[in-house]
C-alpha positions as CSV (number, residue, x, y, z in Angstrom):
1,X,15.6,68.2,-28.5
2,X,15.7,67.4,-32.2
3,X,16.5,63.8,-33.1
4,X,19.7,63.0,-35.3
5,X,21.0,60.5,-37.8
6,X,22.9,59.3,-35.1
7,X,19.9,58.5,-32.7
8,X,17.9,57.0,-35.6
9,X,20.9,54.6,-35.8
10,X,20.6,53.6,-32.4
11,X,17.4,53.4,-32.6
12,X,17.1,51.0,-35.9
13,X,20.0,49.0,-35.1
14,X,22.1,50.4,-38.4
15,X,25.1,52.3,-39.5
16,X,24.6,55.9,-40.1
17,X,25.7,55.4,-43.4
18,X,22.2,53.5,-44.3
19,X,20.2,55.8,-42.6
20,X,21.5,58.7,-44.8
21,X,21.2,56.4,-48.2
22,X,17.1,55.9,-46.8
23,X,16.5,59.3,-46.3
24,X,18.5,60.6,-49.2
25,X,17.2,57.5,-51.5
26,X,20.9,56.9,-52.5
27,X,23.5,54.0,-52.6
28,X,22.2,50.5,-51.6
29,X,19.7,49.7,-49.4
30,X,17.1,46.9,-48.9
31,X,13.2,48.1,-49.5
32,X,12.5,46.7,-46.4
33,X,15.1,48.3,-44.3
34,X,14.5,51.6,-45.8
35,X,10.8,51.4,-44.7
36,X,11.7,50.8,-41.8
37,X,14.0,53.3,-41.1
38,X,11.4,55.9,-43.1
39,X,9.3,55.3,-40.4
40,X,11.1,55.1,-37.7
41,X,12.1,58.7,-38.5
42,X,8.5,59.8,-38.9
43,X,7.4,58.4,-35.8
44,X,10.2,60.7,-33.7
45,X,9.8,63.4,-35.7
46,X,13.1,63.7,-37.6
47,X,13.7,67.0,-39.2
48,X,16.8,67.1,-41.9
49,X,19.3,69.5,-40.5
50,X,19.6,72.3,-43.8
51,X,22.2,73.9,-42.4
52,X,24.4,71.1,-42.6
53,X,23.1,70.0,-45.4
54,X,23.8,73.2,-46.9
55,X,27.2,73.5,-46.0
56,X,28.8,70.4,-46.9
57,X,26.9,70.9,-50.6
58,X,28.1,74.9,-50.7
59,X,24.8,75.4,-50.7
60,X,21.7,77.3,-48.2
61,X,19.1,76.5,-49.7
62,X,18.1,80.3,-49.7
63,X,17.4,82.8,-52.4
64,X,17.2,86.7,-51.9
65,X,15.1,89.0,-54.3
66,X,15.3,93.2,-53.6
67,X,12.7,95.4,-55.0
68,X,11.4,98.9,-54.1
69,X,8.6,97.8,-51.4
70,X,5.4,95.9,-51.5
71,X,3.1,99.3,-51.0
72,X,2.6,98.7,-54.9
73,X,0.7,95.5,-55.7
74,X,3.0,94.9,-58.6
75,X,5.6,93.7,-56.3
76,X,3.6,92.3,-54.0
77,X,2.1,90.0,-56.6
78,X,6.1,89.3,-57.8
79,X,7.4,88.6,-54.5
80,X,3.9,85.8,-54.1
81,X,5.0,84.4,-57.2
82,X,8.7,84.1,-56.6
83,X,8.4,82.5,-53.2
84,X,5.9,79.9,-54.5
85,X,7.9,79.3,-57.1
86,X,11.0,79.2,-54.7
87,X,9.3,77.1,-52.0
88,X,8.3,74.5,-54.6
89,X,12.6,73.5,-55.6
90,X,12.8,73.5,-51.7
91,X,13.6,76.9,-51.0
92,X,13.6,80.0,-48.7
93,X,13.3,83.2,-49.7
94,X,14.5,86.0,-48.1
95,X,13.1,89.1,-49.0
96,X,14.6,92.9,-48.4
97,X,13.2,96.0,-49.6
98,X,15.5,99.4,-51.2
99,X,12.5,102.0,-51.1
100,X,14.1,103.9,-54.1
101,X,17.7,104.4,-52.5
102,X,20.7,103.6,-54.6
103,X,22.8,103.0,-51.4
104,X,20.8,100.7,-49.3
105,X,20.2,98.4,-52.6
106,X,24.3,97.7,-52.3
107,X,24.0,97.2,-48.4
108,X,21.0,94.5,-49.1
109,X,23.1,93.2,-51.6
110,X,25.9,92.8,-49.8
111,X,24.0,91.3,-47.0
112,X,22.7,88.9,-48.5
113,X,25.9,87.7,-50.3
114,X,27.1,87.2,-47.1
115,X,24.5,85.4,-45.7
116,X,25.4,83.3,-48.8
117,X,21.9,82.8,-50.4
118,X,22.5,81.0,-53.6
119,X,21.3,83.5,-55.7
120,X,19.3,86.9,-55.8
121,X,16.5,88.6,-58.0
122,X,17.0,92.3,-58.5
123,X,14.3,95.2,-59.5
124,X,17.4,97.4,-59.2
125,X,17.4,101.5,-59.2
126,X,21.4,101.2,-59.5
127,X,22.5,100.9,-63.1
128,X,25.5,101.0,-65.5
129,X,28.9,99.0,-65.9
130,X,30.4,100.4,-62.4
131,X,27.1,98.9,-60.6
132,X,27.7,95.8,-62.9
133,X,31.4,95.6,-61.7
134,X,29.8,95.8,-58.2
135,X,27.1,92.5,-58.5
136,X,30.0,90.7,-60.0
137,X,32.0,91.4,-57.2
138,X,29.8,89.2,-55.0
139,X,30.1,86.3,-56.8
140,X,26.3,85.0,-57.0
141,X,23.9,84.6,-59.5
142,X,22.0,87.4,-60.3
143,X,19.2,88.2,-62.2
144,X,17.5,91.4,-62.4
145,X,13.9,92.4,-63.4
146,X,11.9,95.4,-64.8
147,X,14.9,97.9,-65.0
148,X,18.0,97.1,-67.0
149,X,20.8,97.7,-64.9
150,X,24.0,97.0,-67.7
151,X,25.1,94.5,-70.5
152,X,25.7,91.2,-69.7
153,X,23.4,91.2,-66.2
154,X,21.0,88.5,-67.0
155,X,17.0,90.1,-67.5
156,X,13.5,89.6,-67.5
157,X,10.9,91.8,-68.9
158,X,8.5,92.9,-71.4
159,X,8.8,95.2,-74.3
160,X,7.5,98.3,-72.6
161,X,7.7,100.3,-76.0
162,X,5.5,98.5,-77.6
163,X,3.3,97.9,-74.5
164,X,2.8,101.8,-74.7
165,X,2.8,102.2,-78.2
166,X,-0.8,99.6,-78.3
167,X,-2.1,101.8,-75.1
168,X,-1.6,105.1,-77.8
169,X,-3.3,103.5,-80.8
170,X,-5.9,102.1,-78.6
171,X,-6.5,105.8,-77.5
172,X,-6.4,107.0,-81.0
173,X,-8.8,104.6,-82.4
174,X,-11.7,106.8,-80.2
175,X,-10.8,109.6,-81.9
176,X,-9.8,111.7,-78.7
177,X,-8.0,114.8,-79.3
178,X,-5.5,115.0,-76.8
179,X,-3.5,111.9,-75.4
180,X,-1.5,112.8,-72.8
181,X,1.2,110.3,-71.3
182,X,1.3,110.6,-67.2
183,X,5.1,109.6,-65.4
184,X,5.6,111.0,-62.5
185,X,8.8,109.1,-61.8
186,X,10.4,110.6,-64.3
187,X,11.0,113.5,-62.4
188,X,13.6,111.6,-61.0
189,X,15.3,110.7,-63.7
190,X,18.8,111.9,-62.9
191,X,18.8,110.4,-59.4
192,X,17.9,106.5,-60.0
193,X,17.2,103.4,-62.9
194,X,14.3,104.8,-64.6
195,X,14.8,102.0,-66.9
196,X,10.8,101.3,-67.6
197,X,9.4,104.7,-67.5
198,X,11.8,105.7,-70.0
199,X,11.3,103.0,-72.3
200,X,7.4,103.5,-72.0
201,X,8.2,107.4,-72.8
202,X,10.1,106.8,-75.9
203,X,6.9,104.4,-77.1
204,X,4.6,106.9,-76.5
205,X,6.8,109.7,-78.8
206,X,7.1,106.8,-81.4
207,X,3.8,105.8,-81.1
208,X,2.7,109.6,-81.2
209,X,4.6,109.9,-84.8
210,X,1.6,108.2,-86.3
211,X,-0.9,110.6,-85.7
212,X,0.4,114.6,-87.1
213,X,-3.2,115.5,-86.0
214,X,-2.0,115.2,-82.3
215,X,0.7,117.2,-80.6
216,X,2.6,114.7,-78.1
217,X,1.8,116.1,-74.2
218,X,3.5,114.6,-71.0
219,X,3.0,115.0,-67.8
220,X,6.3,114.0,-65.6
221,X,6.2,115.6,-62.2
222,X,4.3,114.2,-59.1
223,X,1.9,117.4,-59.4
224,X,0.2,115.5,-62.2
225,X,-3.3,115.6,-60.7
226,X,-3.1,119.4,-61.0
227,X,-1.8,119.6,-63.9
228,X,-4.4,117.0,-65.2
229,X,-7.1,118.6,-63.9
230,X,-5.7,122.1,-65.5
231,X,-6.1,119.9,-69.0
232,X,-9.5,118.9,-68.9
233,X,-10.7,122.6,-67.8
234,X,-9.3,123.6,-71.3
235,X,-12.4,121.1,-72.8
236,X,-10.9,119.1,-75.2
237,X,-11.9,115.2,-75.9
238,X,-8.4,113.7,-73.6
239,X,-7.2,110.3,-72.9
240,X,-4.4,110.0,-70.5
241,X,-2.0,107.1,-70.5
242,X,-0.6,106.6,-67.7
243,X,2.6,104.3,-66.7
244,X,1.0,102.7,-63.4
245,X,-2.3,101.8,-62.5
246,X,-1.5,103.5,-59.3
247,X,-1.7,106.8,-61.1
248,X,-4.2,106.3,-63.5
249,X,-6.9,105.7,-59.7
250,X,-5.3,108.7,-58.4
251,X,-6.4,110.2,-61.3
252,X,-9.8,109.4,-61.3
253,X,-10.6,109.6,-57.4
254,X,-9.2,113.8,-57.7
255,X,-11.5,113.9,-60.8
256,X,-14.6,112.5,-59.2
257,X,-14.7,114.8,-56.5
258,X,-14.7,117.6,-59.8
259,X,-17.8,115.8,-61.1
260,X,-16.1,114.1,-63.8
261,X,-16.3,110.7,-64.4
262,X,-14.2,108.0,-67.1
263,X,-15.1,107.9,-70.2
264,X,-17.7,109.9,-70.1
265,X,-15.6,113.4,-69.2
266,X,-11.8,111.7,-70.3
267,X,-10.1,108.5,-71.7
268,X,-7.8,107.0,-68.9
269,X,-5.5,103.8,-69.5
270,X,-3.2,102.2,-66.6
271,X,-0.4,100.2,-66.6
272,X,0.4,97.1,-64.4
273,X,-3.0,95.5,-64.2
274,X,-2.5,95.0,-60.3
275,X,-5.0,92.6,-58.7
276,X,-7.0,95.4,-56.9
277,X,-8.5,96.5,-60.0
278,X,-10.8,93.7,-59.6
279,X,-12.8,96.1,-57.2
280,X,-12.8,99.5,-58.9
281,X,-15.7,100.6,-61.1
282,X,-15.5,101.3,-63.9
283,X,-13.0,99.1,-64.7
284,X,-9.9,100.5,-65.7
285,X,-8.3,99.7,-69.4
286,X,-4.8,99.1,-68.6
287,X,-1.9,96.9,-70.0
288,X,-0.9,93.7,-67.9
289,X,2.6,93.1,-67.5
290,X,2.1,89.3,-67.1
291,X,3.8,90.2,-63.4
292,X,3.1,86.2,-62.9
293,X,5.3,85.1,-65.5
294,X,8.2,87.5,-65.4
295,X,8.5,86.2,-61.7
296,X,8.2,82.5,-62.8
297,X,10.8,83.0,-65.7
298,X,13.3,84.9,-63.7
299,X,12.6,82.0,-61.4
300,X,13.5,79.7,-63.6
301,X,16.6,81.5,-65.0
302,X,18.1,82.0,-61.8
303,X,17.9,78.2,-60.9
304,X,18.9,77.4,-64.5
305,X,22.1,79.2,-63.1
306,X,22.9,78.1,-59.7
307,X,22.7,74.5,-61.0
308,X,25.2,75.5,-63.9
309,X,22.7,75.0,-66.8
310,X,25.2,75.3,-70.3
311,X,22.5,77.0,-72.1
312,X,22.7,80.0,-69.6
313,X,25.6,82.0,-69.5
314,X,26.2,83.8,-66.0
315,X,26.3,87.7,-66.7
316,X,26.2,86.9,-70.3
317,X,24.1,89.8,-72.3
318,X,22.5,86.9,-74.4
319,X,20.8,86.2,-71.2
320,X,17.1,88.1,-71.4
321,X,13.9,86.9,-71.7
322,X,11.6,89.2,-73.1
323,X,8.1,88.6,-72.5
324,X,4.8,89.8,-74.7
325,X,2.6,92.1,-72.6
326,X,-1.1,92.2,-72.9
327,X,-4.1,94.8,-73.1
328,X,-6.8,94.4,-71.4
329,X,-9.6,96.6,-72.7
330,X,-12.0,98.4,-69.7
331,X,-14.6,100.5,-69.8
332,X,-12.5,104.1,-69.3
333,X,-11.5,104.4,-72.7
């Protein structure tokens, strides 16, 4: 059975109002009676009781985060970041996964409100001022990621237009004559937050404006290795950008077993620059979107918030942080 504050006070021959000003390092105490009691505790094995802790501060001590899954490394790597970032203020994290359905994102939610974790991070696929309504409605601190989900939820991302928009020109500069932009999701686009692969299609067509030469092509159905593959038949110099690194290996796995091989037989650039490219030759040109320090950053603005920082206003649209993405040049381009 666990020892209590109670039984330590027995034990040291004290109030139990001393032995919470040792182990909380509060009020008066003499050094030497707070060694003491320090170590009396250590020797029994004295675990702080969070729950009660929690409760008489309001607080849990837990945050939740809900994202799509961890098949993609992108999240996975988030998720690592969040909960060593979590687990260094002293906190749980309690993770749940949507898998792309609008409804069981508000059950999660909702769950996790009532488990009263102090605060949540959100890749959402929900969006728009009734959804916004909604997250208010559960009175915690939110703070969503990737997809923008309305005005005034606090956000933490990169410029994905302009991410694209240095994948085209890098694609331009080899004088290919096709560039083709791969999104897949997009043929969803009426059924969830397409947030991201929106924003990186309108920086490709911006992007695209720059060169008349070159007649803007998108792929954005999930039969995009056919279609790719119907492309490069026609024999023209292509580079495809593609909005996950996920797609851009598809890619080249389906076009290795046709004998045609990066950058040799095509131009191919990913996006995400997920941690197993490490392992893939050749290595794949893509755009990093500093995963690490979007998760420390929302981190940091959701703490900011459950301690009632002034300088960040809860579902305030002045709250974003908009990161600079990087380009990490390959050898399939």
């Amino acid at each position: 059975m666990a020892i209590t504050t109670k039984d330590l006070a027995q034990l040291c021959g004290v109030s139990r109002t001393t032995i919470h000003r040792a182990l909380n390092g509060t009020g008066r105490i003499k050094p030497e009676t707070k060694e003491m009691i320090l170590q009396v505790a250590k020797e029994h094995g004295y675990r702080p009781d969070l729950l009660a802790t929690g409760l008489a501060k309001g607080q849990t001590y837990n945050i939740g985060v809900v994202v799509l899954d961890v098949k993609n490394r992108y999240f996975a790597q988030m998720l690592s970041t969040i909960s060593t970032e979590a687990y260094a203020r002293g906190y749980g994290v309690n993770i749940t996964l949507h898998g792309g359905d609008a409804g069981t994102e508000r059950e999660q939610l909702t769950r996790l409100a009532d488990y009263r974790v102090d605060g949540i991070i959100l890749s959402s696929v929900n969006e728009g001022k009734a959804y916004r309504t909604f997250l208010e409605s559960l009175h915690r601190p939110i703070v969503s990621v990737d997809n923008r989900i309305a005005d005034g939820i606090p956000f933490v991302g990169i410029d994905q237009r302009a991410a694209v928009r240095e994948a085209v020109q890098r694609a331009a500069e080899k004088d290919y004559e096709r560039i083709v932009f791969v999104c897949p999701p997009l043929d969803t686009k009426n059924r969830q937050n397409l947030y991201v692969h929106k924003e990186r299609l309108l920086g490709y067509e911006e992007e695209m404006k720059r060169y008349p030469a070159l007649r803007p092509e998108c792929i954005l159905s999930w039969d995009y290795l056919q279609k790719v593959d119907a492309i490069l038949k026609e024999g023209k110099r292509t580079a495809f950008v593609c909005t996950a690194d996920e797609y851009a290996l598809e890619i080249m796995k389906d076009q290795k077993r046709a004998k045609r091989k990066a950058p040799v037989d095509y131009g191919i650039t990913g996006f995400d620059n997920i941690d197993t490219l490490a392992y893939v030759t050749p290595q794949l040109s893509t755009i990093s979107n500093v995963v690490d320090e979007v998760a420390k950053s929302a981190v940091e603005m959701l703490f900011a918030m459950i301690d009632d920082d002034p300088e960040v206003e809860q579902m305030t649209g002045d709250s974003q942080r908009i990161l600079s993405h990087r380009y990490l040049e390959g050898e399939t381009l």
